[in-house]
C-alpha positions in Angstrom: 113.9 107.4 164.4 117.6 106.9 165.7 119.2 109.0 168.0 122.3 110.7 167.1 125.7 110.3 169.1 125.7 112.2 172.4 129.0 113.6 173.6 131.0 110.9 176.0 129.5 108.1 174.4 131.3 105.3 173.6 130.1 102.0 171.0 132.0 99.0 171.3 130.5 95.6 169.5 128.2 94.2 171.9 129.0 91.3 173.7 127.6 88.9 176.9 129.8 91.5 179.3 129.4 94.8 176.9 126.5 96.0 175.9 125.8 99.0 173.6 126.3 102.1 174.8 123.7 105.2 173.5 126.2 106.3 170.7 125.1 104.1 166.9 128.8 105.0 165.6 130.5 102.0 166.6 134.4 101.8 167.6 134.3 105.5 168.1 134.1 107.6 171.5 132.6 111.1 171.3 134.8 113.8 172.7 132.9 117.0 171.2 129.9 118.2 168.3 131.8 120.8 166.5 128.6 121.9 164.4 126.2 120.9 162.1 125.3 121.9 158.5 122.3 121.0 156.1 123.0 117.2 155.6 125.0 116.0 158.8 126.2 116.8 162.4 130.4 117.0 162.9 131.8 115.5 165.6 135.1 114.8 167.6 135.9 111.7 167.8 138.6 109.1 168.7 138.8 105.5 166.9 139.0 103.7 169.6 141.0 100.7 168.0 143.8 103.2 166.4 143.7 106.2 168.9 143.8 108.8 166.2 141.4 112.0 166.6 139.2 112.4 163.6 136.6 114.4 162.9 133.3 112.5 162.4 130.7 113.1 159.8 126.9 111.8 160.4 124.3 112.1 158.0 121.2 113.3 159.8 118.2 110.3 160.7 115.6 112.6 158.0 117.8 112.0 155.2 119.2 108.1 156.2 116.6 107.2 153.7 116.8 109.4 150.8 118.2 107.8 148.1 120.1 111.1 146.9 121.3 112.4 149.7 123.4 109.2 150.6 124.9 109.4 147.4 126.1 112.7 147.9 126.8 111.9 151.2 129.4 108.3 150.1 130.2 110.8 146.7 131.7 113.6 149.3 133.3 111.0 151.3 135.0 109.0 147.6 136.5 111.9 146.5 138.1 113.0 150.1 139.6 109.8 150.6 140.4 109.3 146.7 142.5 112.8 146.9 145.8 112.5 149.1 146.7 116.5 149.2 148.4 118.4 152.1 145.5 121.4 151.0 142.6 119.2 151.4 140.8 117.7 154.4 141.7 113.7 154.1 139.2 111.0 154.4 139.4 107.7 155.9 136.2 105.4 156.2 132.8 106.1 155.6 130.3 102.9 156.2 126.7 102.3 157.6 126.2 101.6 161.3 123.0 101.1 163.2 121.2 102.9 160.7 123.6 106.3 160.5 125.8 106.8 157.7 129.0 108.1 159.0 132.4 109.4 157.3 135.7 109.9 159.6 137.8 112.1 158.3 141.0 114.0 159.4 140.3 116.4 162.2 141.9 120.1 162.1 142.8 122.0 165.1 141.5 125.8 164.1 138.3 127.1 161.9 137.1 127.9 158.7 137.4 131.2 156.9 133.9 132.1 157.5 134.8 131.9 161.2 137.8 134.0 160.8 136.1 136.3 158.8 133.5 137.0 161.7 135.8 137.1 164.1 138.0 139.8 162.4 136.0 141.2 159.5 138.5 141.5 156.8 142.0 139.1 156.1 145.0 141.0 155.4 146.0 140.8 151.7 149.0 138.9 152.6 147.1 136.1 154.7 143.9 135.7 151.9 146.4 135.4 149.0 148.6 132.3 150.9 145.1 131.2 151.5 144.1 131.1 147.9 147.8 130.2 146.6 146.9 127.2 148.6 143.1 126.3 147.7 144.3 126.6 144.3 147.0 124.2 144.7 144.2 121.7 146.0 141.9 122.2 143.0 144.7 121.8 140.8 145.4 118.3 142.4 141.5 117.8 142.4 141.4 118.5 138.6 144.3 116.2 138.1 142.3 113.1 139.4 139.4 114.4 137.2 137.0 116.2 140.3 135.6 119.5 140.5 134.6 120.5 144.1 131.0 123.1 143.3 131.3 125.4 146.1 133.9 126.8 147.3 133.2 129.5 149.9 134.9 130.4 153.1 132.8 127.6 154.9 134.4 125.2 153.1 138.0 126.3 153.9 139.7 125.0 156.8 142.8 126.5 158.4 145.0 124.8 160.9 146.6 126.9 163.7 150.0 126.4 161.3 148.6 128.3 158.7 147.6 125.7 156.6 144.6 126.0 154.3 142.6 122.6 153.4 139.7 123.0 151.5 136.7 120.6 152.9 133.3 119.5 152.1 133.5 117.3 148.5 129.0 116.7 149.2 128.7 118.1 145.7 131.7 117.7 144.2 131.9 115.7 140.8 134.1 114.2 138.7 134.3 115.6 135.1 133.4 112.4 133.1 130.7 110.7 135.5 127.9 109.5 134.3 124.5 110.9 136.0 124.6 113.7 138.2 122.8 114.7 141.6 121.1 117.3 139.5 119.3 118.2 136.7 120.1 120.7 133.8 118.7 123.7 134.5 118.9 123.5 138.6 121.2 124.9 140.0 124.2 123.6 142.8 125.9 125.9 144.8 126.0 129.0 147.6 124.5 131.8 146.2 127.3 134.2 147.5 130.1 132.6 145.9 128.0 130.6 142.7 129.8 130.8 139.0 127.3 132.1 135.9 127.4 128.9 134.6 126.1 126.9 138.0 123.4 129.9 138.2 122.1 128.9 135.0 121.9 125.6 135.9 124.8 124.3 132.8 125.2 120.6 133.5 128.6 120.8 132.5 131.1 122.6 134.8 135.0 122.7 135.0 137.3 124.0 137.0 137.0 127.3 135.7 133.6 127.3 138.1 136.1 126.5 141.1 138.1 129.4 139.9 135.5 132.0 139.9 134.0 130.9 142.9 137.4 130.6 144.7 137.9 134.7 143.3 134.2 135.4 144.7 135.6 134.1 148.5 139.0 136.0 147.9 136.8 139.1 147.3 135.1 138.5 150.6 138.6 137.8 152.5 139.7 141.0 151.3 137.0 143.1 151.2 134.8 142.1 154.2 131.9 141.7 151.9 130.8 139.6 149.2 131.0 140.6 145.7 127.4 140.4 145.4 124.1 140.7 147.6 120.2 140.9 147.5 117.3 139.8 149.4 116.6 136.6 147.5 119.2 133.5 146.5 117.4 134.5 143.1 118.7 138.0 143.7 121.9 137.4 144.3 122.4 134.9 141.1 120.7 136.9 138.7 123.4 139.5 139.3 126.3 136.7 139.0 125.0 135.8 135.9 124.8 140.0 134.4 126.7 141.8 136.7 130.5 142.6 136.0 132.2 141.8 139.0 132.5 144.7 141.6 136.1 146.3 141.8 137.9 145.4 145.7 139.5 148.3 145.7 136.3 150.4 145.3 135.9 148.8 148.4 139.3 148.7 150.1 141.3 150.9 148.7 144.5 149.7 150.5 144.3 146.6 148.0 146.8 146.3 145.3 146.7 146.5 141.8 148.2 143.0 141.1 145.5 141.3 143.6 142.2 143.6 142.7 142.9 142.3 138.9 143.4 138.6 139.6 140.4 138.9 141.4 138.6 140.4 139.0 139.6 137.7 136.3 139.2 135.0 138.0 135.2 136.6 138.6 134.8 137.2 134.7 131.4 136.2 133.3 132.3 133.9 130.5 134.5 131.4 131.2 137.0 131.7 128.5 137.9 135.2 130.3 138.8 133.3 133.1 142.0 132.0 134.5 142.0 128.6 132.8 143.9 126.6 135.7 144.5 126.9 139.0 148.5 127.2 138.2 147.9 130.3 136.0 146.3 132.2 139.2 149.4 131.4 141.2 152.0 132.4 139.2 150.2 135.8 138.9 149.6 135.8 142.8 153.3 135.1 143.3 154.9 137.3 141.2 156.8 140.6 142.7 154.2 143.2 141.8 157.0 145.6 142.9 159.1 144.6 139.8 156.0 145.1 137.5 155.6 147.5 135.2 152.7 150.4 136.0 149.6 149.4 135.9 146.0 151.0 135.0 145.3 152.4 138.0 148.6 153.8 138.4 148.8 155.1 135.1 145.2 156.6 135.6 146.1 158.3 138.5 148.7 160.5 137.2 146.4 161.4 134.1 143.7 162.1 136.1 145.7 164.6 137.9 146.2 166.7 135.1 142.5 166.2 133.8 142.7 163.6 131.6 139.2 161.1 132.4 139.7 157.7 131.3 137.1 155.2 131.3 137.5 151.9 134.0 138.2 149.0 132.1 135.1 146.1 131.7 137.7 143.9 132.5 140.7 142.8 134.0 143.7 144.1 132.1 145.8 141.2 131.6 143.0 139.7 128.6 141.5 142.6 126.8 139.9 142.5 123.9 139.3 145.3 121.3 136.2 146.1 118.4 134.5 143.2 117.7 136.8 140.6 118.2 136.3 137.9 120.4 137.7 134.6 121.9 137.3 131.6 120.1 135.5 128.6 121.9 138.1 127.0 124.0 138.5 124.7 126.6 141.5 124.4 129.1 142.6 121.5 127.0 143.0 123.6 123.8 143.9 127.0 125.1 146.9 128.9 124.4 149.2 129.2 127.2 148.3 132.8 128.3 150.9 135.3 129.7 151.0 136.5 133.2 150.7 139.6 134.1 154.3 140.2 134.7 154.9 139.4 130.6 152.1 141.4 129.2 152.7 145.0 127.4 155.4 146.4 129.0 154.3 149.7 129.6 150.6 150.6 130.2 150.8 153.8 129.2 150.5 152.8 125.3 147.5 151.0 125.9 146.4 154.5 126.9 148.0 155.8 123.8 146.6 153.7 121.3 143.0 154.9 122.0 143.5 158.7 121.4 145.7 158.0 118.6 143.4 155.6 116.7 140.3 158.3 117.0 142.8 161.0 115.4 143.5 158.3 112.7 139.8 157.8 111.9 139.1 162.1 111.7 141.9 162.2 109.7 140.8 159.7 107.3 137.0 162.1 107.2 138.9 164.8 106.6 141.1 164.4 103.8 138.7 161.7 102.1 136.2 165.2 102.5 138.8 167.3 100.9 139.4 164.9 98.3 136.0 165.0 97.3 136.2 169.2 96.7 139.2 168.6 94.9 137.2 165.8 92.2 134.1 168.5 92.3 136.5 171.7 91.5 138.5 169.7 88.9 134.9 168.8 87.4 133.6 172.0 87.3 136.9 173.9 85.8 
């Protein structure tokens, strides 16, 4: 079996005065291994041709035969180099040398969320949201060109020493109208922390609306310190994406705001047509002045509480509710009304509130006199 690259080697093409060194990767110099996941080892690199510092993907020697896992592995580097995004890690060649498969792709000074997130335990609400302002700006470029990325999680999130988020890692990343998949119907592709319903269950067909719940699972994480859901078994854990509603932040932070805890929480609904429907709608709620907003449930819930008043904790987020039996329609993101921010919905929460109390006094009022109207038809009868 090959060996892999070994830090300080260099591969230049052999030749009568320059043999080749230990390292298969040729034209490249190892500087450093920066870690290694399930598939491949990451290293530092320099081309040696163009000078540039890249970061250099190698798919381990067990899988340099398996027919699946090098098209996941050319599929993740495709769509990296397909996407040219100032949010997403950028690819530049990926080709067979010696036997090793190999991807070079841009290299980031810093670490990945997950990394932060151990080294700190919690983000500040002001750092996760610019981080998730920014991943969604990368999906939305992703869905333009037709790709959905399949699992987003804090390992997958890069951010540079300028602040800069780049999401990373496109090895199960799709694009909408391919033909054949990596998987099967009924398997299911992802990490269990952060996986959508729909990926749980195994649904072959996933839009971006999986990114987006996924994306509001790690932005629970960020803000929270833990993730939204946990168990013993990957099993476990899905089971309880698929039936649980999602846990409120601010049951665990309390510090969170209003505006954040509910975008969170939409973006985590269970069926998909709860869901933010793009990347753009999440935001434009994200960025509005929550200051400038009108009161919201938990505001408005406070102050009733206080005087005594209980008042059941909404099912889910505020800004889509849905009353009786009806329901949403069908949709996809194609055919979806234009929904309303959270900055343009009722103006004031408190008749929300209202409208309950008010419509169970309509309905005993209705018994009643229909009750006394009755008496009156049996007195008139009688007399």
């Amino acid at each position: 079996m090959p060996v892999l690259p070994e830090v300080g080697s260099i591969i230049t093409e052999p030749g009568p005065t320059k043999p080749a060194s230990k390292s298969p990767i040729e034209g490249y110099e190892i500087l450093e291994k920066l870690g290694q996941g399930a598939m491949g080892v990451i290293y530092k690199a320099r081309h040696l041709k163009l000078q540039r510092i890249v970061a250099l993907k190698v798919l381990l020697p067990e899988f340099a035969n398996d027919e699946e896992f090098i098209k996941r592995f050319f599929r993740e580097a495709r769509a990296a180099i397909t996407l040219h995004h100032p949010n997403i890690i950028q690819g530049y060649h990926v080709d067979k040398s010696n036997g090793f498969y190999y991807f070079a792709m841009e290299f980031i000074e810093g670490g990945t969320v997950k990394e932060r997130l151990e080294k700190l335990g919690v983000l500040t609400e002001e750092e996760a949201t610019n981080i998730v302002i920014q991943i969604c700006q990368a999906l939305e470029h992703a869905q333009e060109h037709g790709i959905v990325h399949r699992d987003i999680k804090p390992d997958n999130i890069m951010i540079a020493k300028d602040g800069t988020a780049k999401l990373c890692d496109l090895g199960i990343a799709k694009e909408i109208n391919q033909e054949g998949s990596l998987t099967q119907t009924g398997i299911a592709l992802g990490t269990p922390y952060y996986i959508s319903p729909e990926q749980a269950m195994g649904e072959k067909k996933i839009d971006i609306r999986s990114d987006i719940y996924s994306l509001g699972a790690t932005f629970y994480h960020m803000i929270t310190g833990k993730v939204p859901y946990d168990g013993d078994t990957s099993a476990v854990i899905m089971t309880k994406h698929i039936s649980e509603e999602p846990p409120d932040p601010r049951h665990v932070n309390p510090t969170i705001s209003d505006n954040v805890a509910e975008v969170i929480l939409k973006m985590m609904a269970k069926e998909r047509e709860y869901r933010y429907q793009t990347p753009t709608e999440v935001i434009e709620d994200l960025k509005q002045d929550s200051s400038k907003d009108t009161p919201r449930f938990s505001s408005v819930s406070s102050v009733l509480i206080q005087d005594g008043i209980k008042i059941p904790k909404p099912k889910r987020p505020l800004s889509k509710t849905f009353s009786g039996s009806q329901r949403p329609r069908k949709t996809t993101s194609k055919n979806l009304p234009r929904k309303k921010t959270l900055s343009t919905r009722a103006p004031a929460s408190s008749k929300r509130f209202a409208s309950q109390p008010s419509y169970n006094w309509m309905i005993a009022l209705a018994v009643a006199m229909g009750i006394i109207l009755v008496v009156l038809i049996v007195l008139v009868l009688k007399s």
